[in-house]
N, C-alpha and C positions, 0 to 999 in steps of 0.2 A: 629326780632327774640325776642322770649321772655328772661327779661332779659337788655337786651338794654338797654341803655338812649338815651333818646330822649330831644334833645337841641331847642327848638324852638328859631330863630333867631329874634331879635328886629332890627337890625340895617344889614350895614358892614358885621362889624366885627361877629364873631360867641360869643366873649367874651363881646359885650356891650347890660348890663342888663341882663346879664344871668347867669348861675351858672355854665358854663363852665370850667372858673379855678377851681373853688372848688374840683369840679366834677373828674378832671383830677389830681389835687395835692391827692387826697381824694385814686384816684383806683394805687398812686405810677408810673403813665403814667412818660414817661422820651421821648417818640418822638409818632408823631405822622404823619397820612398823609390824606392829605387833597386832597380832592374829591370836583366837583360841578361845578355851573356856577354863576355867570361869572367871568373868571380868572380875570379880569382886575379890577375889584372892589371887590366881596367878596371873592374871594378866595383870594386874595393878601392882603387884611385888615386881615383876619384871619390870614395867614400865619405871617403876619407883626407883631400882637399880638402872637403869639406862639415864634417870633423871641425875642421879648421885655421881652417873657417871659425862656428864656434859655432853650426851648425845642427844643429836634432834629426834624427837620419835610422833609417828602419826600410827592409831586406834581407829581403823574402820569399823563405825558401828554395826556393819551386816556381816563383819570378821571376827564378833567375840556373842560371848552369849552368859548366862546365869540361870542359875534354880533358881533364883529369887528376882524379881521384877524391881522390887525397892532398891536393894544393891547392887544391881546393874546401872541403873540410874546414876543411883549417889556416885558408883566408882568411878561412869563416864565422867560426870562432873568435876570428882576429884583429880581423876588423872591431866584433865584439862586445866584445870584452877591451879594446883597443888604442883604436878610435876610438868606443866606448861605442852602438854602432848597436845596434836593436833586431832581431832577427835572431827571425824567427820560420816 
């Protein structure tokens, strides 16, 4: 949509080498929800950086997805338990 930012990913995480915090301190964001694949690596490094960074964040589970069925689970779990994400 016009308008938008667009956050090219270098890594993980959505926040290494990129302007994402800024970006987000910058538009007054206070929670966010994170969407994508794959839960068990980038969608959990991101979440885990939003965690570090004192933001509320919710994980819709028909918004992320994995190769692996095991660690899709565990990561929903973890990001819920671990970094307090709303996981619905």
């Amino acid at each position: 949509m016009p308008g938008e930012k667009v956050v090219p990913k270098k890594r993980y995480s959505g926040f290494f080498g990129t302007d994402l915090e800024n970006i987000l301190a910058g538009a007054g964001i206070a929670a966010v929800e994170v969407v994508g694949v794959c839960t068990s690596i980038c969608v959990m490094d991101t979440v885990g950086g939003l965690a570090n960074r004192d933001y509320a964040m919710s994980v819709p589970v028909k918004g992320v997805a994995d190769f692996d069925s095991e660690a899709h689970r565990f990561s929903l779990k973890r990001m819920e338990k671990l970094y307090g994400a709303e996981v619905s």
